[in-house]
C-alpha positions in Angstrom: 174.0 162.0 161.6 172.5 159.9 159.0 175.4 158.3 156.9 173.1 156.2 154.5 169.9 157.5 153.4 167.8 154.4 151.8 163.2 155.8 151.4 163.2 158.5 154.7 165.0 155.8 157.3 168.2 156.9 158.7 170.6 153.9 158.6 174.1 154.6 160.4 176.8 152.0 159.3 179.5 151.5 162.1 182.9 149.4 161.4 186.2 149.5 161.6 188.9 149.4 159.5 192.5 147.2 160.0 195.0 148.2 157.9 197.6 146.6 157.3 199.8 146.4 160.3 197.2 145.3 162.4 196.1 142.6 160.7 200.0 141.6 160.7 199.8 141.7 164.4 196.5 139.9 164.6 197.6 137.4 162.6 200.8 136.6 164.5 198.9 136.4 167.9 196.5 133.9 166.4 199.5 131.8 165.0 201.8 132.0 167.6 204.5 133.4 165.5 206.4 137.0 165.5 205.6 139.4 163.7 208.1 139.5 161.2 207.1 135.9 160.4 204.0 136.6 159.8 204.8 140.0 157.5 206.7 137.3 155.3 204.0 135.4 155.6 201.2 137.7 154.5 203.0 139.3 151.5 204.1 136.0 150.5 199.9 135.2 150.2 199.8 138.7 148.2 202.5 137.9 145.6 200.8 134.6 144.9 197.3 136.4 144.4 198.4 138.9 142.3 200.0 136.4 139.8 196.8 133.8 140.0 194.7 136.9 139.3 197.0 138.2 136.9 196.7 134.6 134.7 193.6 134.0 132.4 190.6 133.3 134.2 192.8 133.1 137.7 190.6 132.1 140.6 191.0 131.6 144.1 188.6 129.5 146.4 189.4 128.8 149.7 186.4 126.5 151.5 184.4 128.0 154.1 185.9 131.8 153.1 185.1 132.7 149.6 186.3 133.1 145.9 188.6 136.1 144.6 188.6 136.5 141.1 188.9 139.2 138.2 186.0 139.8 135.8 186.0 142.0 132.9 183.6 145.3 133.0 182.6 146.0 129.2 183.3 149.6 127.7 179.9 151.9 128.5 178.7 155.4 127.2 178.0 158.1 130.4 178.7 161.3 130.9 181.2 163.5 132.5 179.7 165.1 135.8 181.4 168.3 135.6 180.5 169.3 132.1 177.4 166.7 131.6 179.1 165.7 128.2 178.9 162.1 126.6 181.6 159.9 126.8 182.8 156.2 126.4 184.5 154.7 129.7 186.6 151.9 129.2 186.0 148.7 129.3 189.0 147.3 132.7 189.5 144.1 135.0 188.1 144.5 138.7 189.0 142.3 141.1 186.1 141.0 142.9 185.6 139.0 146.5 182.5 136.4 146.8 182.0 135.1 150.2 181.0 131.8 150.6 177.5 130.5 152.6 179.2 129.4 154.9 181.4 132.6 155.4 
């Protein structure tokens, strides 16, 4: 099954997905802590992301990983699939992830 067509070469992309319990559980074998510790641990990292990105111009580097920052998306005309009309979509924030080289 070809999942990502690119000129006429078949190119299958295989991954996996962690969600979010997993990489609780990951995390706490690597650190040698419970898994309750590192829950706190983790969302504590998520509440302090989500108020540096929510701050003007909030960035976060971290050496050897990679940047997360927010960048603003100006307002564009396109059109509406279904019914092939014109419209304006929004300009919005998106949070974007740059790894680094090194990464």
């Amino acid at each position: 099954m070809c999942t990502f067509a690119a000129s006429k070469k078949c190119l299958t992309l295989k991954f996996t997905i962690m969600n979010k319990s997993e990489l609780i559980a990951a995390i706490a074998e690597k650190a040698e802590m419970t898994k309750v510790d590192a829950a706190k641990a983790f969302k504590a990292l998520l509440e302090v992301t989500k108020e540096e990105m929510g701050k003007k111009d909030g960035r976060i580097s971290i050496i050897g990983f990679g940047s997360f920052y927010m960048q603003e998306r100006p307002k564009r005309n396109g059109k509406n699939p279904r019914t092939g009309k014109k419209m304006v979509i929004p300009a919005k924030k998106v949070f974007k992830f740059k790894a680094s080289k090194a990464f």
